[in-house]
ZAGUVO-68579 format. One line per field, with one value per residue (C-alpha): residue number from 1; y, z, x. Coordinates in steps of 0.5 Angstrom, whole numbers, m for minus. Layout:
<pts>
n <- [NUM  ...] .
v <- [Y  ...] .
w <- [Z  ...] .
u <- [X  ...] .
</pts>
This chain:
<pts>
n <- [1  2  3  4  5  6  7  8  9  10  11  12  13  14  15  16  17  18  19  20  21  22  23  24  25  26  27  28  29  30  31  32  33  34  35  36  37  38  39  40  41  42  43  44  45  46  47  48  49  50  51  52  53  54  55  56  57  58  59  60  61  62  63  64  65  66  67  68  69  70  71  72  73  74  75  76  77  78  79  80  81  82  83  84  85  86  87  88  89  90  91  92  93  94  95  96  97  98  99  100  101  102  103  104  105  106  107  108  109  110  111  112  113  114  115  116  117  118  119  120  121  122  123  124  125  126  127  128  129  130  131  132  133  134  135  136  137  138  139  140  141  142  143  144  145  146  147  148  149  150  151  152  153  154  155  156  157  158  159  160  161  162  163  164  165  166  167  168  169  170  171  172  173  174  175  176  177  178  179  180  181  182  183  184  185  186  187  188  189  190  191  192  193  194  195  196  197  198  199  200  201  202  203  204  205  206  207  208  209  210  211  212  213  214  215  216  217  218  219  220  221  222  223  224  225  226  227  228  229  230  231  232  233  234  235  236  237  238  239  240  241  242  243  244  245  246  247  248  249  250  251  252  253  254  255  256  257  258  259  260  261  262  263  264  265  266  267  268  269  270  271  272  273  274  275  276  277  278  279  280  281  282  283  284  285  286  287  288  289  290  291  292  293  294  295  296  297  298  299  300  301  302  303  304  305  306  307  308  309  310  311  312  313  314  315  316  317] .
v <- [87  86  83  77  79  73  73  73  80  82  81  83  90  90  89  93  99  98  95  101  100  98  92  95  96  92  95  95  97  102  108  110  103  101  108  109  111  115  118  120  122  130  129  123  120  117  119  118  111  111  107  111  106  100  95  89  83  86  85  78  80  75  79  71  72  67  67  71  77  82  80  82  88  90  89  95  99  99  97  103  103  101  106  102  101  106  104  106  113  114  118  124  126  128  122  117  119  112  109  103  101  95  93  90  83  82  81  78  79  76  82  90  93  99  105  110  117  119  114  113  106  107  102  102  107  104  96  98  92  90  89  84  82  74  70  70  77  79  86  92  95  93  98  103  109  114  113  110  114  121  124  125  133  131  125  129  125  119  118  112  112  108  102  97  95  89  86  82  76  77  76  80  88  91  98  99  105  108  116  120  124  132  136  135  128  124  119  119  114  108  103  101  93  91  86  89  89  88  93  93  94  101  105  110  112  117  117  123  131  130  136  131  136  133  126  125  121  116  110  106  100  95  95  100  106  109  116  117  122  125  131  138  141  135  137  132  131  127  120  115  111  105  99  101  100  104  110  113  120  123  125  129  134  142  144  141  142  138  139  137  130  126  120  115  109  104  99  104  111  113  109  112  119  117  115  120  126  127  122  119  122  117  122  126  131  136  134  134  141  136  138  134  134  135  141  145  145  147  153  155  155  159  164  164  161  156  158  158  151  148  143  142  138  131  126  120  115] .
w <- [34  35  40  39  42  44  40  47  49  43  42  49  48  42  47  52  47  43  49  48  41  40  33  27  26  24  19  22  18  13  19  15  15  23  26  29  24  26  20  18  13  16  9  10  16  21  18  25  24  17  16  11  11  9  8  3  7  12  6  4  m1  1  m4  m4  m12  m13  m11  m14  m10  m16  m11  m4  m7  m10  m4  m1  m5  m6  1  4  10  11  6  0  m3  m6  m12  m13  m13  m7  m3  m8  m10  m4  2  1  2  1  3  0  3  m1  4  0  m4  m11  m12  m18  m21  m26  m28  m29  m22  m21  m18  m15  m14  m7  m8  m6  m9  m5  m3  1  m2  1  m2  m7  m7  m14  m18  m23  m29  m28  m35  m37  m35  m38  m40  m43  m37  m31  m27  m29  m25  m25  m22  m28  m25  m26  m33  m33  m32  m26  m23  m17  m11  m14  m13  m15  m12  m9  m14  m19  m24  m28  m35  m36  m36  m41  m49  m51  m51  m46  m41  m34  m32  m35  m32  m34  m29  m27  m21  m15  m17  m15  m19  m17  m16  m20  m25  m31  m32  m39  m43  m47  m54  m52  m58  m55  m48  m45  m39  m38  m42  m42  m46  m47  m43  m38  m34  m30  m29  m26  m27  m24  m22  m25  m29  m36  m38  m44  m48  m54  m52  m45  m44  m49  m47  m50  m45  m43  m37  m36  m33  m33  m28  m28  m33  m34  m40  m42  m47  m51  m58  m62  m58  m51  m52  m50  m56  m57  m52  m52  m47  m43  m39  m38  m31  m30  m36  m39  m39  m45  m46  m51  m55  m62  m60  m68  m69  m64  m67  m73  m72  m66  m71  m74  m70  m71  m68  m64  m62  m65  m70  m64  m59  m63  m65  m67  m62  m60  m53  m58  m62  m56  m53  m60  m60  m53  m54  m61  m56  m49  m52  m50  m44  m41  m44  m39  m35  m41  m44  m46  m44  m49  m47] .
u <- [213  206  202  197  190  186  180  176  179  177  170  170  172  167  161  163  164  157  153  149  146  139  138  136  130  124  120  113  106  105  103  97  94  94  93  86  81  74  72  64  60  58  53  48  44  47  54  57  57  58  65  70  77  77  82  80  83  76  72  75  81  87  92  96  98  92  86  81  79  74  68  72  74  69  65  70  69  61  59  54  49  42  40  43  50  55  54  47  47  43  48  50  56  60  56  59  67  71  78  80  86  90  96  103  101  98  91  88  82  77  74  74  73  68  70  65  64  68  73  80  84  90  96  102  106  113  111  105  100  99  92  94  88  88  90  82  80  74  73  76  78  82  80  73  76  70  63  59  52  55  58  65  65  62  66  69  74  77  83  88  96  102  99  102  96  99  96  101  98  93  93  89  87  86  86  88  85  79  80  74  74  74  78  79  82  88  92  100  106  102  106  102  105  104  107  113  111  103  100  93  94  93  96  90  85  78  72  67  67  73  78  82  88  94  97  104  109  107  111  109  112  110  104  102  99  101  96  90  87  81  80  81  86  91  98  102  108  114  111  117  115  118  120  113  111  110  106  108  106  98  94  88  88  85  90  96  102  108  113  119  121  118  123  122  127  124  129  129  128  129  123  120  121  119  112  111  112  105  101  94  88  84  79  72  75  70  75  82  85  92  96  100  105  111  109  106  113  116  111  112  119  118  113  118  124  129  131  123  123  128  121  118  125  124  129  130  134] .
</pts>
């Protein structure tokens, strides 16, 4: 037999049990976006006073998905002092150091945005921000990573991460990151949006001399091409391409290094091999030996053998 228990006995004991357990947590701000920022520039006059974080919604952004917020950015990223901005080159290679901070929100843009030198683009990396090129964004580049005042073996301490970098409202070709930069560089947990199908959009692309070194954790989805790099010294660490055509390999390089997988999931990987098995050159005959990520895998695993071969491992799926 059993007794019946009055609800309200019930949830009476239920309270009394657990009157000591607190709410769930309400999730708060990113803890690098509210702690007390005091950072100086120790190489330029009055770097005391010199302001190194800036949060875009200071400068104007409003990230709401529609507003055009290329002025606002831009704004962060070039403001200087009263000796000039940070795009014109008056405060060296290492006076001016910059964090642009994009809190969680998209932020369109109606043209390119111009990186300078000791500049970190940087989002939330629990809820990326997006930087979205609006339907009639002019320029071939969304973002220009590198500082255009210094040639790419000299583009010291950029650094893009914990972004979304979206195309996929534009029609026509177009690149989302221009990254001619060399050392001392950082670009890691960044998507690269693009409209599936979309042959003439570009994930990431360099130009001239560059030694950009590592490149990880990044994930490409849609377009054309993912990586085309026409560098040296590039070490490319846990890449996600997905749903490219035709091409998500890097070509042209002197020397590269992959670590751990670089995943592939595209609609037909027998095409995507097929294509991919002697691939076109994109670069200067003086920059591309020909090798490409596939046969220098097959010559390290010829030289190391198989089993030294295991962080190399492509995973097609």
């Amino acid at each position: 037999m059993f007794a019946l228990v009055p609800f309200s006995l019930l949830a009476l004991a239920f309270g009394a049990a657990h009157a000591g357990c607190s709410p769930p947590p309400v999730k708060t701000a990113y803890w690098y976006e509210v702690i007390q920022h005091n950072g100086i520039s120790a190489a330029i006059p009055n770097g005391k006073n010199w302001k190194v974080f800036r949060n875009v919604k200071d400068y104007g952004a409003k990230g709401d998905g529609t507003t055009d917020d290329t002025a606002a950015i831009q704004r962060a990223i070039n403001t200087g002092d009263s000796t000039g901005t940070r795009d014109a080159g008056v405060f060296g290679s290492t006076g001016q150091p910059a964090v642009v901070y994009f809190p969680a929100g998209t932020y369109v843009v109606k043209s390119t945005i111009n990186s300078t030198v000791g500049t970190v683009i940087m989002g939330d990396p629990t809820n990326r921000a997006t930087i979205k090129a609006a339907s009639k964004f002019t320029g071939d580049y969304l973002l220009f990573g590198h500082d255009k005042t210094y040639a790419g073996l000299v583009g010291f301490f950029h650094g893009v991460k914990n972004l979304v970098l979206d195309s996929t409202a534009v029609s026509g070709p177009i690149t989302l990151l221009e990254w001619s930069v060399s050392q001392n560089n950082q670009l890691t947990n960044v998507l690269f949006n693009m409209p599936v199908g979309a042959t003439t959009h570009t994930g990431i692309a360099t130009q001239g001399l560059n030694s950009g070194l590592l490149i990880n954790d990044n994930e490409f989805r849609g377009g054309g091409v993912g990586i085309n790099l026409v560098a040296t010294q590039y070490h490319l660490k846990s890449l996600v391409f997905k749903s490219m055509t035709p091409s998500p390999f890097p070509q042209c390089l002197f020397q590269v290094a992959n670590q751990g997988a670089l995943r592939i999931n595209v609609a037909d990987n027998w095409a995507l091999r097929r294509q991919n098995r002697n691939p076109p050159c994109q670069c200067a005959p003086s920059h591309c030996p020909g090798n490409e990520i596939r046969g220098l895998l097959r010559r390290h695993r010829r030289q190391h053998g198989q089993r030294h071969a295991e962080p190399d491992r492509f995973q097609c799926h």
